[in-house]
C-alpha positions as CSV (number, residue, x, y, z in Angstrom):
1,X,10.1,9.4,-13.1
2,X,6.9,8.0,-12.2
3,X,5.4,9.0,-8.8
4,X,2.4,7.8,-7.0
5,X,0.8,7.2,-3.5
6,X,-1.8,5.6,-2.0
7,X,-3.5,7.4,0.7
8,X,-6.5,6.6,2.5
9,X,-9.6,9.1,1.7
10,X,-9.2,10.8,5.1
11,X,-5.4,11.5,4.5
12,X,-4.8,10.2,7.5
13,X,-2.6,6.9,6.0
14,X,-0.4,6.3,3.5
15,X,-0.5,2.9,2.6
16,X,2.4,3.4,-0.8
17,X,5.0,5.7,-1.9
18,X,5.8,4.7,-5.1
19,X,9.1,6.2,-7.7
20,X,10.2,4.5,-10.7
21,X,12.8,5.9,-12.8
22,X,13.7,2.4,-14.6
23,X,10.7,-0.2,-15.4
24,X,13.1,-2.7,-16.5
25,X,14.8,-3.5,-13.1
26,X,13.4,-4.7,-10.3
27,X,11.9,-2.7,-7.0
28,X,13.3,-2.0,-4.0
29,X,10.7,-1.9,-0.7
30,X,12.1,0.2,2.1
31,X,9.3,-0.4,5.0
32,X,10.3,2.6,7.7
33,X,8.3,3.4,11.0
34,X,5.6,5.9,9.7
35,X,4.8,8.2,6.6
36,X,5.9,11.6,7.0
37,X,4.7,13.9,4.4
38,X,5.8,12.9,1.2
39,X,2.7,12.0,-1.3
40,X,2.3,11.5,-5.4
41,X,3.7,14.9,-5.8
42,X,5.9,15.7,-2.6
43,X,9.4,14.3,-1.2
44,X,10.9,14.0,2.2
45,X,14.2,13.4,3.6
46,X,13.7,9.6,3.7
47,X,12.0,9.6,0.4
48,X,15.1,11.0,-0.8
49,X,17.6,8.8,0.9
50,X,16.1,5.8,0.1
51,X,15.4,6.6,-3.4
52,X,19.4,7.4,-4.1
53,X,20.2,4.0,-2.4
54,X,17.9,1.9,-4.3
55,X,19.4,3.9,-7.3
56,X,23.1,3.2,-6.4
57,X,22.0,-0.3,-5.7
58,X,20.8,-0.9,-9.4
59,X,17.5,-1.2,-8.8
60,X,14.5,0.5,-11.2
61,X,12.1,1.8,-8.5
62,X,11.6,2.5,-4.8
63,X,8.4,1.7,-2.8
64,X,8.1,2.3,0.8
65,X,5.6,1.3,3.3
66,X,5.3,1.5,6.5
67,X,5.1,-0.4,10.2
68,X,2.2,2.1,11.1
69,X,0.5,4.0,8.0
70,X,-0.6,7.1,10.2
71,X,0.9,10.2,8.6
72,X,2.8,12.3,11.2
73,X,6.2,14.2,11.3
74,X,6.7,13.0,14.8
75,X,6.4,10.0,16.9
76,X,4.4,11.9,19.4
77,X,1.7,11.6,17.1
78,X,1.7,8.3,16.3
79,X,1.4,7.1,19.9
80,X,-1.3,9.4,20.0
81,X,-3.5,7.7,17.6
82,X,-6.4,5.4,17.8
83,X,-5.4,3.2,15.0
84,X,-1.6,4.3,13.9
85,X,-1.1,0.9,12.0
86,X,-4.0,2.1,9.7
87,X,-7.0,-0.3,8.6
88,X,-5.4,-1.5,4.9
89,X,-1.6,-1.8,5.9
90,X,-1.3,-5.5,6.1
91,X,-2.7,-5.9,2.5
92,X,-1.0,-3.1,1.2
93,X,2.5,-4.3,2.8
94,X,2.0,-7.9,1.8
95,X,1.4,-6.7,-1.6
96,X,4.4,-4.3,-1.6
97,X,6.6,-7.2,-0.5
98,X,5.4,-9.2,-3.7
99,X,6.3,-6.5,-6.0
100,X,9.5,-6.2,-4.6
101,X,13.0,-8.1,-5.3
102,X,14.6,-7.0,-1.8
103,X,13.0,-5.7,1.4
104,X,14.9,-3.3,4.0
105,X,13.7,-2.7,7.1
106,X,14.2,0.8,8.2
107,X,12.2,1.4,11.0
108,X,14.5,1.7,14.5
109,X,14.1,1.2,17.8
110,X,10.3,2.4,17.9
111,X,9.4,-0.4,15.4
112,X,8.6,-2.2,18.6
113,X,5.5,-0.1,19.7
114,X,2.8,-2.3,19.9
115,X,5.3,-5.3,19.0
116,X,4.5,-4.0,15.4
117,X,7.8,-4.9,14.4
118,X,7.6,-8.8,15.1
119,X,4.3,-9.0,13.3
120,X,5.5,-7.4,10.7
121,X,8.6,-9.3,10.8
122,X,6.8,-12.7,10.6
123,X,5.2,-11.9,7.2
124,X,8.5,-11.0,5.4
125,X,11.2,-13.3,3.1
126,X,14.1,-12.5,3.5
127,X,14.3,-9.5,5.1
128,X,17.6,-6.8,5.0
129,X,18.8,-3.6,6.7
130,X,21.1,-1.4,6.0
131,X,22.2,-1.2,9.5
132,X,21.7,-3.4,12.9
133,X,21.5,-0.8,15.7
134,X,22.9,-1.9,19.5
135,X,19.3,-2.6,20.3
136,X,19.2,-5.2,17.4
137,X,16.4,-3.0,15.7
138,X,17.1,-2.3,11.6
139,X,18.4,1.5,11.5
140,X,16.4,4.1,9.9
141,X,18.4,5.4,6.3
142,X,18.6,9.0,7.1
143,X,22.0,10.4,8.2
144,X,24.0,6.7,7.2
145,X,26.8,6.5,5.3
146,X,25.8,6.7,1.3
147,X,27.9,3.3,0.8
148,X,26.0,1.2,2.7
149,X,24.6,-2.1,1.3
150,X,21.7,-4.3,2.0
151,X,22.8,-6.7,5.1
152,X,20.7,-9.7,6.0
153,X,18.5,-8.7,9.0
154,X,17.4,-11.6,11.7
155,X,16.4,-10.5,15.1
């Protein structure tokens, strides 16, 4: 499998997490709140889970970006920052979405910080989820059922 990130110099933002196991078939793009601490080397829980879904799916590779590219393991830390959406995330998310044949958005209710989530929103085709929560945010991938299948997402 090929593994890569792209972090900024400070490691303060990941812009990319990138895993391809098949070159031949498409990409998934899984765009979640924040970064955690996965990297080029490193996996997370979400890493994980979103990896085995674009695998079961059929698809060749998983990247994931990010509403806010500020790497922390909790949310306390993102509304802490100056700049959580990180100075390069728009390009590297509009990129990501051109590389990729679906999009699921993963990011839950706090996706709506800063009304990140609408912004966000407005740039992508076609988006998915794998789950509409109550709130009408797209559900984050950890702790869902495995069978779960991309679902069109409209807010």
């Amino acid at each position: 499998m090929k593994k890569s990130a792209v972090i900024s110099q400070c490691q303060s933002y990941r812009y990319e997490l990138r895993r391809v196991w098949d070159e031949t078939k498409p990409l998934v793009l899984f765009i979640g709140l924040n970064p955690s601490t996965a990297d080029a080397e490193v996996e997370d829980n979400t890493s994980r889970v979103c990896a085995n879904y674009a695998k079961r799916w059929g698809y060749g590779g998983l990247l994931l970006g990010n509403l806010f590219a500020f790497r922390s393991t909790d949310q306390a830390g993102l509304f802490k920052a100056t700049d959580p959406i990180g100075p390069e995330n728009d390009a590297a998310l509009a990129r990501l979405q051109q590389e990729a044949a679906l999009v699921v958005c993963a990011w839950s209710g706090s996706g709506s910080y800063r009304q990140r989530d609408q912004a966000v929103l407005e740039a992508l085709r076609d988006p998915h989820c794998l789950v509409r929560l109550k709130s009408g945010h797209p559900g984050h991938p950890l702790y869902k059922s495995a069978a779960l299948q991309p679902r069109r997402y409209e807010r």
